[in-house]
C-alpha positions in Angstrom: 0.0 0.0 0.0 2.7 2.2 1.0 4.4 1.3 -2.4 0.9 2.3 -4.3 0.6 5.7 -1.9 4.6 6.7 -3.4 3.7 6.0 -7.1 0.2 8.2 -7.0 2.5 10.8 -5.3 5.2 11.0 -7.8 2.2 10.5 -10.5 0.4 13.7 -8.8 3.8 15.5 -8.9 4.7 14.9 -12.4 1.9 16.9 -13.4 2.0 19.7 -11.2 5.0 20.3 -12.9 4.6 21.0 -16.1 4.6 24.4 -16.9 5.2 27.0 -20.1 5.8 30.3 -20.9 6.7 33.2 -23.7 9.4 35.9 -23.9 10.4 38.2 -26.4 13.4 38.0 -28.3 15.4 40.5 -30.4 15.4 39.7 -33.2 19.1 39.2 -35.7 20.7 37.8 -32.3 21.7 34.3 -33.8 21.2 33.1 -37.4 18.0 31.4 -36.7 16.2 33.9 -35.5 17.8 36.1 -38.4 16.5 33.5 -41.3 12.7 33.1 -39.1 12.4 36.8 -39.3 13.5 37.4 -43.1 11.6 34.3 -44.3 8.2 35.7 -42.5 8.9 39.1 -44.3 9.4 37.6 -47.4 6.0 35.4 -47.0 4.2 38.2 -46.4 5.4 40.2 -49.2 4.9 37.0 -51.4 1.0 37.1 -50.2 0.5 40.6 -52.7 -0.4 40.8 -56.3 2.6 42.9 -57.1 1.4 42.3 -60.8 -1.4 45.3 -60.4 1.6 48.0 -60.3 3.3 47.0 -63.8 4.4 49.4 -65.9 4.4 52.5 -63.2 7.8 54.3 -61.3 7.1 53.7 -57.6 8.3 56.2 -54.7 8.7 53.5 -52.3 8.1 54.5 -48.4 8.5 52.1 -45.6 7.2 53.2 -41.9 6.6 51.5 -38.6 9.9 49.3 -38.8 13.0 48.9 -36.8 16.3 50.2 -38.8 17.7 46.3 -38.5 14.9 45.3 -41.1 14.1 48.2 -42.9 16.9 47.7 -45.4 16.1 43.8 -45.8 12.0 44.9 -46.1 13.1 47.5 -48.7 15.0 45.2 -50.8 12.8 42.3 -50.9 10.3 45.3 -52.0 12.6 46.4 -54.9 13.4 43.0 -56.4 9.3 41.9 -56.1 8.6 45.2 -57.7 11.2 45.2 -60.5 10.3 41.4 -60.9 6.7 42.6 -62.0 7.9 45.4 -64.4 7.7 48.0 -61.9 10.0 50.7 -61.6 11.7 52.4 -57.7 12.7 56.1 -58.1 14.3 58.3 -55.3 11.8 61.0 -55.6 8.3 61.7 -55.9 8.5 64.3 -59.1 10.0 61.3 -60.9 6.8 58.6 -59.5 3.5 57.5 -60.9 2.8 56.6 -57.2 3.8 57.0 -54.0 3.7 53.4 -52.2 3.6 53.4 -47.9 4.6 50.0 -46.2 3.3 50.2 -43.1 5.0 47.4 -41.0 2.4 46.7 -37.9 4.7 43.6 -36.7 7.8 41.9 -37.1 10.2 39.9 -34.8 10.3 37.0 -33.3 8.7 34.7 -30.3 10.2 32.1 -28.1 7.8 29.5 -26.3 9.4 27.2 -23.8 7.4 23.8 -22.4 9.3 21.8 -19.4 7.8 18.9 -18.2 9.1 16.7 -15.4 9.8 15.8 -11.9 11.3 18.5 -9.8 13.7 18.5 -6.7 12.1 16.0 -4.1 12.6 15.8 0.0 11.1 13.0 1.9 11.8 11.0 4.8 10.3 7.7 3.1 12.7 5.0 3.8 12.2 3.4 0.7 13.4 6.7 -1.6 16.5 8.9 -0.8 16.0 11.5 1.1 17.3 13.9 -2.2 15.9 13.1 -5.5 17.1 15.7 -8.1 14.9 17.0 -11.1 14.5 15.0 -13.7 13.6 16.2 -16.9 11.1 14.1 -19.1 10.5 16.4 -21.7 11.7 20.1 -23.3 10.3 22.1 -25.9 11.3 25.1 -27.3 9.7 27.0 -30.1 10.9 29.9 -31.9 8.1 32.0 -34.2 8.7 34.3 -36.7 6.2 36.4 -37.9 5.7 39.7 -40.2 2.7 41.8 -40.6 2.1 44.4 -43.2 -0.7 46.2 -45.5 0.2 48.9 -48.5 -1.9 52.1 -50.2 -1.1 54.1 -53.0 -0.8 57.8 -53.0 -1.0 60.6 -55.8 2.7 61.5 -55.7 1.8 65.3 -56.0 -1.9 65.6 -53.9 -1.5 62.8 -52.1 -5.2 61.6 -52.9 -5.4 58.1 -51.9 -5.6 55.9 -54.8 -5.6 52.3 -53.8 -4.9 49.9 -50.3 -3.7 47.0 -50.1 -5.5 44.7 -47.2 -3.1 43.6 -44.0 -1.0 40.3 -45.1 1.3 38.3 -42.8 3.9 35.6 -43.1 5.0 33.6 -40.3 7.6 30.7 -39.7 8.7 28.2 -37.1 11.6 25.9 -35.4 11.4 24.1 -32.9 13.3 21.6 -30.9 12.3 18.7 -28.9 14.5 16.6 -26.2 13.3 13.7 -24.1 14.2 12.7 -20.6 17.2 15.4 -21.0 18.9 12.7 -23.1 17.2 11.9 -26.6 17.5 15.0 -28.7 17.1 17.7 -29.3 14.8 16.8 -32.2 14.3 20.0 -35.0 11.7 20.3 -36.5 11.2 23.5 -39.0 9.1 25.4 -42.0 12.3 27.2 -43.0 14.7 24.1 -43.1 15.6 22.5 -45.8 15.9 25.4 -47.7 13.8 25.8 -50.8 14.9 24.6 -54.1 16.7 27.7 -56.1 14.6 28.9 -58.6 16.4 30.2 -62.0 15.3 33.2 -63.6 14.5 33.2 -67.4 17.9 33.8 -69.5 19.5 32.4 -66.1 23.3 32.3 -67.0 25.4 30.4 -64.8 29.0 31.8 -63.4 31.6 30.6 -65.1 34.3 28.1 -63.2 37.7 29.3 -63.3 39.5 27.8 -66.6 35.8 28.2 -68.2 35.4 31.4 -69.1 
């Protein structure tokens, strides 16, 4: 009985212990959290018909960012705009329209799950009288995520002329480890990498002793 009374103990215990919780990171600390945050960008920039602006010379105009992604958001811009036949100029005399980013979110998240048996005291003579923590399973989750909508201004009266509605990309990774021993475990919508696309007229670089 005394054996039974123990086990529904440690049972109990194990799942008090559990717990979880979120912090904010800064984002560009390690490369992880650098590729989570650019790929998110680039999904939500990916989620816009950038084909509705061919043909017209863009004054492009990025608010509500940090200066450690504005240059990356601005460039991702440039190449989807001059991919769609769209043309950046530095100043407004020279646009058709006048194009605002407005970044609402962008960074990442961390989630971390422990789950285990803490630091134990007890005076049963069956069981130690110190039982360290033991660690049955850790989780830890890392989130990118972007957030972002568009309009279109006259260049000269600023007269609104078109929005674009809010779009978002996200990404994960996430690692897994059981009983402190087995792992960590990855698991990731940014890893592999995606398979390089080649442009039309795609010329490769030419090895040394080729050219």
């Amino acid at each position: 009985m005394a054996r039974r009374n123990l086990l529904a103990a440690l049972i109990c215990t194990l799942f008090l212990a559990g717990c979880s919780t979120i912090s904010s990171q800064i984002s560009g600390r390690t490369a992880t959290e650098q590729y989570l945050v650019t790929e998110a960008i680039q999904r939500a920039i990916d989620n816009v018909r950038w084909s509705r602006l061919s043909g017209q010379r863009i004054k492009l105009e990025i608010v509500g960012v940090q200066e450690t992604e504005h240059k990356f958001i601005r460039s991702a811009l440039e190449k989807e705009l001059a991919s769609h036949g769209s043309r950046v100029v530095d100043t407004t005399r020279q646009a058709d329209v006048r194009m605002t980013a407005m970044v609402r979110a962008v960074g990442t998240d961390i989630w971390v799950s422990n789950f285990g048996i803490p630091l134990l005291v007890t005076a049963h003579p069956e069981v130690p009288s110190n039982v360290g923590g033991i660690s049955l399973y850790n989780s830890n989750l890392q989130e990118g995520y972007c957030r972002m909508d568009f309009f279109g201004t006259h260049p000269l009266t600023d007269q609104v002329l078109w929005r674009i509605p809010v779009v978002h990309g996200d990404s994960y990774f996430k690692t897994t480890t059981f009983l402190g021993l087995f792992g960590p475990y990855k698991s990731s919508d940014i890893f592999p990498e995606r398979k390089l696309i080649r442009p039309k007229g795609y010329v490769p670089i030419p090895r040394k002793g080729e050219e």
